[in-house]
N, C-alpha and C positions, 0 to 999 in steps of 0.2 A: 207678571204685572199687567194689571187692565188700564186700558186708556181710556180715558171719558171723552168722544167726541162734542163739541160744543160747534153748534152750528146756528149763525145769526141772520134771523126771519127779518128784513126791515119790516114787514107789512104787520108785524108785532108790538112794535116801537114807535117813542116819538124821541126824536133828535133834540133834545133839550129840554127835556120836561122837567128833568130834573131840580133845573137853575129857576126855569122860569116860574114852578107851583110858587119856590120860595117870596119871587118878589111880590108887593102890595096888589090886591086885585082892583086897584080903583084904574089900573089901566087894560085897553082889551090884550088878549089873547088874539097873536096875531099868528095866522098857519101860513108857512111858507113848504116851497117843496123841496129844497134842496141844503146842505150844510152850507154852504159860500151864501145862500141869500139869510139864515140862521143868524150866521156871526156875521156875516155882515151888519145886521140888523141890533145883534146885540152888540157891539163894538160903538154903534151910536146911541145908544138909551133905550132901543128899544128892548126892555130887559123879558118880557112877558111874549115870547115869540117861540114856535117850535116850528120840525121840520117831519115832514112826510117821508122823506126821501122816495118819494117818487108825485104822481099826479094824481095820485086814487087815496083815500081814506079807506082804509080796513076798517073790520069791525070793531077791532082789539085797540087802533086807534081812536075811533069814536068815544068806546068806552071810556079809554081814558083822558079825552077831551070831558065827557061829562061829566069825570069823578074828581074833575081840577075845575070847576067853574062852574054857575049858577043862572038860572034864572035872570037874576039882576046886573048881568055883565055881555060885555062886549067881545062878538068874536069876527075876526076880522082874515077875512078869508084871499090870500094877496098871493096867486100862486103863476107860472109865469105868462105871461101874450100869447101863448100859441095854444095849435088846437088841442094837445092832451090838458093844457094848462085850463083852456076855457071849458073842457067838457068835465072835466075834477071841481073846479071850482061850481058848479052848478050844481052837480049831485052831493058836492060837502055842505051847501048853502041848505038846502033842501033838507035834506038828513041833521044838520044842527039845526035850524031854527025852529024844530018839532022842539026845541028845551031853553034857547036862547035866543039873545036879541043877534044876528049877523048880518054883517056889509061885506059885499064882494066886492074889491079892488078889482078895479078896469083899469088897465094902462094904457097909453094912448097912442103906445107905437107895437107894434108886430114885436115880437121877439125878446119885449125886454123882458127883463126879471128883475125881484126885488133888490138883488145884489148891484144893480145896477143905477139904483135911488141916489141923487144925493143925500147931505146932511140933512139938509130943510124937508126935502120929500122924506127921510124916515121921519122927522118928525113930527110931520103932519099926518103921517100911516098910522106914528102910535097914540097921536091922539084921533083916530077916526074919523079924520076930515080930510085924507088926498082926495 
């Protein structure tokens, strides 16, 4: 009997794309980096949101950041306060806006992360005005 080893790449993936392709695209596509800041986000409406699972964007996730959303839409780049968080969010900013419109969340304290938003602040994230 052969075993099929199955070994999972995060740098391959995006942590919710699944749910999120599904909902309406009249809200952005917001990139967070971690599952706890994901469902946090989704838990309060922010239904159009995925995760890196880490501070760098692959290639494989680009791609399919580009094959879920257009031109005419909003991506909202909100990954956490600290240094890996601000040097990811600058090279993802960079590399999307070559095809889309994006805003980089800046927080306004050291260390926080999206998980850590209130209700108001997710809601203000998904509609593109924190």
């Amino acid at each position: 009997m052969s075993l099929t080893r199955v070994v999972f790449q995060a740098n391959q993936e995006l942590f919710n794309i699944d749910r999120a392709i599904k909902e309406p695209s009249d809200s952005p596509l917001v990139i967070v980096e971690g599952f706890f800041g994901c469902m946090k986000l989704w838990q309060h409406g922010c239904r159009r949101v995925v995760a890196l699972m880490g501070s760098s964007m692959s290639l494989p996730q680009e791609e399919s950041i580009r094959n879920h959303t257009d031109t005419q839409r909003l991506i909202v780049v909100a990954l956490d306060e600290d240094e890996a968080g601000r040097a990811g969010r600058e090279d993802i900013a960079v590399r999307l806006s070559r095809f889309a419109f994006v805003k980089v969340q800046v927080f306004a304290m050291e260390g926080q992360q999206p998980e850590n938003l209130t209700p108001e602040q997710i809601g203000q994230l998904k509609a593109g005005v924190l």
